[in-house]
N, C-alpha and C positions, 0 to 999 in steps of 0.2 A: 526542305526536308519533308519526305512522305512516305509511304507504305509501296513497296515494288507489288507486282502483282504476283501472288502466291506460286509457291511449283512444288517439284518433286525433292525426294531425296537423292533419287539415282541423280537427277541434273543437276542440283547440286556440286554434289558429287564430281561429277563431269566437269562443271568451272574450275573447282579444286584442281581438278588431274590437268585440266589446261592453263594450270592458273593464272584465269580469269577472276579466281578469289582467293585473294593473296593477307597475308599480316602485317600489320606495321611494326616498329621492331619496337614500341611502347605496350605489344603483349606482353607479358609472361610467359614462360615456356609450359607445355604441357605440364599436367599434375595430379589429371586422375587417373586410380587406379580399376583394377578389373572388375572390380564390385560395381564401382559407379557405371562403368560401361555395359555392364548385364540389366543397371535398373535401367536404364536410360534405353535398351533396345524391349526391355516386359513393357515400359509404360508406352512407346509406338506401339507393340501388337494389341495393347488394353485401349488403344485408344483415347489415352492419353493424353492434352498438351505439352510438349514441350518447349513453350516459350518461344517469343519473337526473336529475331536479331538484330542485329544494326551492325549498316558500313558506313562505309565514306569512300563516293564518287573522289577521287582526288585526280585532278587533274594535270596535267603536259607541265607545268612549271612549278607543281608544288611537289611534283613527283620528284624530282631531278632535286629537292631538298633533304629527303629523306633516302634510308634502305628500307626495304620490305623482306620478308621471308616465306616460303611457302609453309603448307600444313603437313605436319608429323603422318608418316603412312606404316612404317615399322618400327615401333618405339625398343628402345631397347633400354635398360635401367642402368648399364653398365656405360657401353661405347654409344648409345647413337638417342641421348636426350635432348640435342639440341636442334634446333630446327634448320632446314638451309635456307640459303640464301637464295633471294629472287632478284637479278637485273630485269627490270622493267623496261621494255624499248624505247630508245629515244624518245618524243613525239608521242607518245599513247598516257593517256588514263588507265588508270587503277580502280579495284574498286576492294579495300581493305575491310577485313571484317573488326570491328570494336567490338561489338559484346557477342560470345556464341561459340568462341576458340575450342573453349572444351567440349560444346556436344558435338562441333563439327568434327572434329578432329576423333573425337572418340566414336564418329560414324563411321570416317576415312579407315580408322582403324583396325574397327568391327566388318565392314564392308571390305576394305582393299589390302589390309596391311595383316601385322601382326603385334603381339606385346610379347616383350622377354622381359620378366624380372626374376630375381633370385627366387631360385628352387629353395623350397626350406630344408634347413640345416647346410644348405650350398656355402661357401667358402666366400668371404668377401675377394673382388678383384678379380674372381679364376670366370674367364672365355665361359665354360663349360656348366659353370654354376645359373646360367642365366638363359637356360633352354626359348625359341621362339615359340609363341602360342598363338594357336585361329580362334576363329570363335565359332561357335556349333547352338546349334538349336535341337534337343529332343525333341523329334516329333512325336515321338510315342504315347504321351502323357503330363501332367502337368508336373511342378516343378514339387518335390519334395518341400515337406513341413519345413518353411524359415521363419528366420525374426524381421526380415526384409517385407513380409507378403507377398513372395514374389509366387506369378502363378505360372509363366514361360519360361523351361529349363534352360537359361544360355548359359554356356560358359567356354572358357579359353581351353583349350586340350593341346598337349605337342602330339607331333604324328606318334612319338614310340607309348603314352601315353592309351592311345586309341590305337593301335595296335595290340597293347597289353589284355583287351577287353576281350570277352568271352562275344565273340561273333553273333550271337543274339543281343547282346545288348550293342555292339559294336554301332550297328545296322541302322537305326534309331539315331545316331548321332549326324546329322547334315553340319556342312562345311557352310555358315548361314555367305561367305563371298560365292557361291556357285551360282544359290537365291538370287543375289543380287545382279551375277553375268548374264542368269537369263532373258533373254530379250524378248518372249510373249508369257503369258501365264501358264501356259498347255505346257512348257518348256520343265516346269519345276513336278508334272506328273512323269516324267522321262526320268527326274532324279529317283526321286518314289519308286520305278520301277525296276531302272537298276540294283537298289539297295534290295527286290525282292520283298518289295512293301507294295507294289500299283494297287491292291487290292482293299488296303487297311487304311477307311475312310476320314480318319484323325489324321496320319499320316498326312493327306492330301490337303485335309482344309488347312492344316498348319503350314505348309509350304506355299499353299495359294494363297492365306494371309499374311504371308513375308512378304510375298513378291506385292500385293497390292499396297500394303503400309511403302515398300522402297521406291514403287515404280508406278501406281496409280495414284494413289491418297496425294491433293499438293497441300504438305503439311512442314512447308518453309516457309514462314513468312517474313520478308526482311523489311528495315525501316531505316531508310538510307539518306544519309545527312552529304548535303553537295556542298558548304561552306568549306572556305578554303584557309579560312582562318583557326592556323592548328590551336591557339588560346582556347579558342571555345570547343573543339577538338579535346583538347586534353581534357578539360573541363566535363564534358559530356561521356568520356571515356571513365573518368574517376568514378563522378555519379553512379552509369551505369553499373559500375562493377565494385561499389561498394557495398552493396548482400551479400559477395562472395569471400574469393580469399581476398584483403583489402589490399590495393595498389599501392606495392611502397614507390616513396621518393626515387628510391635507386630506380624502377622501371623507367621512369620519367628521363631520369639523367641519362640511362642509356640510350635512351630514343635522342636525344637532345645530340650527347656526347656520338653516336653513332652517325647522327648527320653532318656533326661537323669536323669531324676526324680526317685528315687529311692524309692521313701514312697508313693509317689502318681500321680494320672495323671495329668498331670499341666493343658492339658486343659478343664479338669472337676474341678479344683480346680480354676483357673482364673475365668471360665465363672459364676462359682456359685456364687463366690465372687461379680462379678461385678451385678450379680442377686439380691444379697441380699444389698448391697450397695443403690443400683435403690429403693430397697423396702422401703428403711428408709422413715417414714412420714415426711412430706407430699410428696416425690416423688424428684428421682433423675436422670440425664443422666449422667453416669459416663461412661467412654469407659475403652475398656480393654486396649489400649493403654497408657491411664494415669495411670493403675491400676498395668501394668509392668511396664512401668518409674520409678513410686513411691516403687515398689515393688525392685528394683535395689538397689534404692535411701537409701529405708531403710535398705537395706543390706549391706551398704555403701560401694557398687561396687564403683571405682573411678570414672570411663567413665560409664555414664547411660544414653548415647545416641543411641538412635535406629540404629546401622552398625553393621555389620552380624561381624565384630573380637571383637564385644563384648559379643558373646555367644558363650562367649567358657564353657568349661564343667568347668571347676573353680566357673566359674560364679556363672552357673547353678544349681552345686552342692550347693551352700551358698543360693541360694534362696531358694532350695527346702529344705533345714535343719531350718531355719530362715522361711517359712512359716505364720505356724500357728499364730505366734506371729505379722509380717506384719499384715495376715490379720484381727487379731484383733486390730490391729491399727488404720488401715485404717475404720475400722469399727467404732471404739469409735472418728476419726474424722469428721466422713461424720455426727455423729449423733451431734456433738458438730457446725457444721454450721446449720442443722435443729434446735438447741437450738436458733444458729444467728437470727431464722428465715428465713432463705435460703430456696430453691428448685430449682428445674428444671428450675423455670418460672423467677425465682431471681437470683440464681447464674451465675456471667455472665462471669466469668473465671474457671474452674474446677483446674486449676492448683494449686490455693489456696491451695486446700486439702491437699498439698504433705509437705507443712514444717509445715503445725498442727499434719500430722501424724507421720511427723518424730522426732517432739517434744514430742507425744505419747510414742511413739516407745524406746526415747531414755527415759524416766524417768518411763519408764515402766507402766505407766498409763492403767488403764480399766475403765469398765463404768461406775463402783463408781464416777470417778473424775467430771463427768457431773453432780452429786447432792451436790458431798462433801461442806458441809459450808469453812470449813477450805480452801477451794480452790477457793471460789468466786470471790475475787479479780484479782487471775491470770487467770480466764474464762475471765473476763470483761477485762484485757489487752487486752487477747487474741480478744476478741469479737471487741475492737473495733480497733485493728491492723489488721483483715480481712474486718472488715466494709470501712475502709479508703482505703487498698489495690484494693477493688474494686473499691470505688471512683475515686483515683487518675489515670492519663492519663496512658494507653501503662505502667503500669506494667508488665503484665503477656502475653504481646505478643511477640515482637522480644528477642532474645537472654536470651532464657526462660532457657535453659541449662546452660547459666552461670551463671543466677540470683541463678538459684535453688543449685549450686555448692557452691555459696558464704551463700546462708542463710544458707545450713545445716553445714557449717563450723562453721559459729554464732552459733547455736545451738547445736552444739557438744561441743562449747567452754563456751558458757554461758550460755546452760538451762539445766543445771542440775536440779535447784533448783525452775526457775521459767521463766515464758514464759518472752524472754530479749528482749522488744520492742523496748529498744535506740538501743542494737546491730543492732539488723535487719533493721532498720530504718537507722542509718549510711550505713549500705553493701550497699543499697541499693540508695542510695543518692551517692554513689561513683561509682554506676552504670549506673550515670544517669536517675534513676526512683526515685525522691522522692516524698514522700506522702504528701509533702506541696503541697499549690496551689497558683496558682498566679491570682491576681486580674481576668484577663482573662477567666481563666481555671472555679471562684468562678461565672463568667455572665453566661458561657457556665452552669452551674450548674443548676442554679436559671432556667435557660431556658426547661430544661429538664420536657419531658411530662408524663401527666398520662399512664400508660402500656410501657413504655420504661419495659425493663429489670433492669434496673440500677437503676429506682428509689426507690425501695424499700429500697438496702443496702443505698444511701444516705438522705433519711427518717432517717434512723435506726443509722446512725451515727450523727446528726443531733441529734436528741431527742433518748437519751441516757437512758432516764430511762424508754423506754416502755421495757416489759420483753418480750421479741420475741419468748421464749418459747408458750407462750400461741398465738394462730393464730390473728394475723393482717392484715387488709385490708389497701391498699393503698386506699383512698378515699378522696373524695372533699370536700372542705370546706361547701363549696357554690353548692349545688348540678346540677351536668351538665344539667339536665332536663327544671329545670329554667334560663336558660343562654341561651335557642335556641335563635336563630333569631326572632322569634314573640314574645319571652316573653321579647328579648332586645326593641322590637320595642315598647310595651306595656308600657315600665318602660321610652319611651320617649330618648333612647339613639341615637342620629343622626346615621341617613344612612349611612354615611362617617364612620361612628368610630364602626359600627359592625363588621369587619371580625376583626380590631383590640381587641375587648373585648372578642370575641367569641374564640380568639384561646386566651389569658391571660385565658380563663375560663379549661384549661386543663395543666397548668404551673404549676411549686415546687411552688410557692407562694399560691396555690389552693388547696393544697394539706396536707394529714397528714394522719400518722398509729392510726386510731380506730380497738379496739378489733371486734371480726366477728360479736357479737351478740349486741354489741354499735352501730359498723355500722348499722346494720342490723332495729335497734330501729329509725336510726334518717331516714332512708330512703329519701324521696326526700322534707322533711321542709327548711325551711329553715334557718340556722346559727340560727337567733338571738330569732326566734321563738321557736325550738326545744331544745336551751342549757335551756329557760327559765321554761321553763316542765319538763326538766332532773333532772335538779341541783335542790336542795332542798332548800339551801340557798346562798347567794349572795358571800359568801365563798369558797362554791364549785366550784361555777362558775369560779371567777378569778382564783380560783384552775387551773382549767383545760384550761382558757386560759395562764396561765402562765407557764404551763406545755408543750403547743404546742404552743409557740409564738401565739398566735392572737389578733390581735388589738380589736377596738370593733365590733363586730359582726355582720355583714351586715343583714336587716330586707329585703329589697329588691333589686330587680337587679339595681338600680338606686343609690345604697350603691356599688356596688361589687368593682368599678373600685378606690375609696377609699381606702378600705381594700385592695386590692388586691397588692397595692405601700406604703401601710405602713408594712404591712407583708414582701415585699418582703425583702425590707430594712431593719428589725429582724430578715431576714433570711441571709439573705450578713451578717451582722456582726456575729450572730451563727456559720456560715461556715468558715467566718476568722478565729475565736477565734480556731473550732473545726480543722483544716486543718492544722492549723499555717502558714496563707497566707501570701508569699512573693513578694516582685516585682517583675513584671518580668525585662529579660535581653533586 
């Protein structure tokens, strides 16, 4: 292992575009954003370090072990995050970059390509929301007052963007990939002059220090490791890149899992899944890291904890045979928590997912089972054995790997037939997590605020017959609006006792799941006023208070603090009943 002899960035560059300098598939995918890419081209024009690199010579028979990928050139946030794929020709050396992914890549980027990420206020999913952008350097002057320091104006612009500008300031903006096409230095006083700038001596020396930082200065310096032994490979990989984001387990397995995959590329087959996972309505954070656990899990690898002597090609081999079938698993579970009612913004442990898929998995369920009549009853176990699971304390945090060890043993033992809520409920109570609650745990509950994360599933477990299928708003009884501070003062509530009613005005006792477009009807009336416009007869009404616990119905804020302690107290006993509260020790 030694130091290559230094060069430029354009040649760089150039390896990239022939690639001659390629990724192994033990990177991580891009991940910086446009900020980082404008520091990272101020500190070249300041003359700045930006750090060594390191590859790996790999050669003719270690190549043919692995996949490689080339470098990101037009990043897009929506369709085009992932990197492509590089076949290496028979018979040839490689020569893979380990540490440096992100400055290279955000050179390629800056220099050859472009970034699209969401317009603000842009639309999750919408084509149109996600404009491409260049990157530009004012030559005109230094960079406006930041918190950054930065003293060279780069930034990303789309054409309509720079279009929109007033043609004096327009003029000032350079395309900084033109800089970089030019092939002598005299080339970038030709840009200057078109723009109608030849004359304005800022102007020039700023374009003639781009071109010499990309094309003169050799300010690469790489340090390239010829061992062919990928152990100390990996090892040196870690290292290196443990300042940064830290290298999970899952990078590792993919690189592993991807070389030894026979039907397909794992990590085109991982990322996609975790793609389509995220897609399920209304919207998911699923990592890939939970998506190989689980994917282990359901292959019932014994050890499915992320250490490098658990990828071994045994392993590997049964996940990539066993596949498709996972990830239809995983699939019909992630859609069966959106049945919950779940999302991104609700689900507050993703770990859940892994013993409904592997209750999937093992009774060989598809996505029939989500409508089948025949199967409602065991949805609704299920449904409210993950409702409670979130509920209850430190579940799904410490010693997550033995829990999940013990449930799918339950599960292989007792759900052949039907989702076994006393099994998993004993494992798991002899694990010390059980889904009772104790007086304690039942106030800490009651306490819990409107937009917590958590409130939703304990809503949902709580009032058992709203259908979560259909979209539910967490929402006020007593609308926040009419609670401020002036409408407390109006309704005559002492000065002393407003921050007390003003925060009760955002508690579980204030709260309840109305359908989107019910909420949406009652908007900000009040209780006792808008059930009486809703409801048609005096039937319905107690209907529907008897449906969400509510006492009688507050007319004004000068009712709230009433209702609000009769409520709570139909909700303390609800949560007993539902929890199966015990005392505590």
């Amino acid at each position: 292992m030694g130091y290559l002899p230094t060069t430029t960035i354009a040649s760089t560059l150039t390896m990239i575009q022939k690639q001659e300098l390629i990724l192994p598939a033990i990177q991580r995918e891009y991940v910086w954003k446009p900020g980082q890419i404008t520091r990272l081209f101020d500190s070249l024009m300041r003359g700045y370090p930006i750090g060594s690199f390191l590859s790996w010579k790999v050669e003719p028979d270690t190549v043919r072990q692995f996949r490689f990928y080339g470098f990101m050139k037009d990043y897009n946030e929506l369709t085009n995050r992932h990197n492509p794929g590089v076949d290496v020709v028979a018979g040839q050396s490689a020569v893979a970059v380990l540490d440096g992914q992100q400055r290279l890549t955000s050179l390629n980027i800056g220099l050859r390509g472009s970034y699209a990420s969401r317009r603000k206020w842009g639309r999750y999913g919408d084509p149109g929301a996600y404009p491409a952008r260049r990157l530009y350097l004012h030559a005109g002057r230094e960079a406006e007052h930041n918190d950054d320091g930065l003293v060279y104006d780069f930034r990303f612009h789309t054409s309509e963007a720079l279009a929109a500008m007033d043609e004096s300031e327009r003029r000032y903006w350079f395309p900084v990939h033109r800089v970089y096409e030019a092939e002598q230095p005299f080339d970038v006083f030709g840009l200057a002059s078109q723009a109608g700038l030849g004359n304005e001596q800022m102007v020039g020396k700023r374009l003639g220090q781009l071109w010499q930082v990309l094309h003169g200065d050799n300010l690469v310096n790489f340090y390239q490791e010829t061992e062919q032994d990928i152990e100390r490979v990996l090892d040196i990989f870690i290292r290196v890149n443990s300042g940064g984001t830290v290298l999970s387990y899952s990078d590792l397995l993919l690189s592993v899992a991807t070389a030894q995959w026979k039907e397909r590329d794992a990590r085109e087959a991982v990322h996609g899944l975790v793609d389509r996972l995220n897609a399920t309505d209304p919207g998911f954070n699923i990592s890939k890291d939970l998506v190989l656990k689980a994917g282990l899990l359901l292959a019932d690898v014994s050890d499915f904890s992320f250490k490098v002597k658990n990828f071994t090609a045994e392993n590997m081999a049964l996940l990539d045979e066993h596949w498709d079938r996972i990830a239809e698993s995983l699939e019909v579970a992630t859609g069966l928590l959106a049945d919950f009612g779940l999302s991104e913004s609700t689900l507050t442990a993703d770990s859940v997912l892994i013993p409904l898929a592997y209750y999937v998995h093992r009774r060989g369920l598809t996505q029939k089972y989500r409508e089948a009549p025949a199967e409602s009853g065991d949805r609704l176990a299920m449904k409210r054995w993950v409702l409670r699971s979130l509920v209850a304390s430190g579940v799904w945090g410490s010693g997550l790997d033995s829990l999940l060890r013990d449930l799918r043993d339950g599960l292989r033992t007792h759900g052949d037939r039907e989702f076994p809520v006393a099994e998993l409920e004993r494992r798991m109570a002899a694990r010390g997590k059980p889904l009772q609650a104790t007086p304690d745990r039942i106030e800490e509950l009651l306490a819990r605020n409107y937009g917590s994360r958590g409130t939703f599933a304990l809503l949902a477990t709580i009032f058992d017959h709203v259908d979560t299928r259909n979209v539910h708003h967490v929402d006020h009884v007593y609308p926040a609006a009419l609670l401020s501070r002036k409408a407390l003062r109006s309704a005559g509530v002492p000065e002393q006792d407003l921050a007390r009613v003003e925060a009760m005005r955002d508690q579980l006792p204030n709260l309840q799941l109305l359908e989107g477009l019910l909420n949406i009807s009652k908007s900000d009336s009040d209780p006792a006023s808008w059930a009486g416009s809703y409801f048609a007869t005096g039937s319905d009404l107690e209907a529907y208070r008897a449906r969400n616990l509510l006492p009688v119905l507050p007319s004004s804020a000068d009712d709230f603090e009433r209702f609000f302690n009769e409520r709570r107290a139909m909700l303390a006993a609800a949560l007993s009943r539902v929890l199966g509260a015990v005392e505590s020790h």
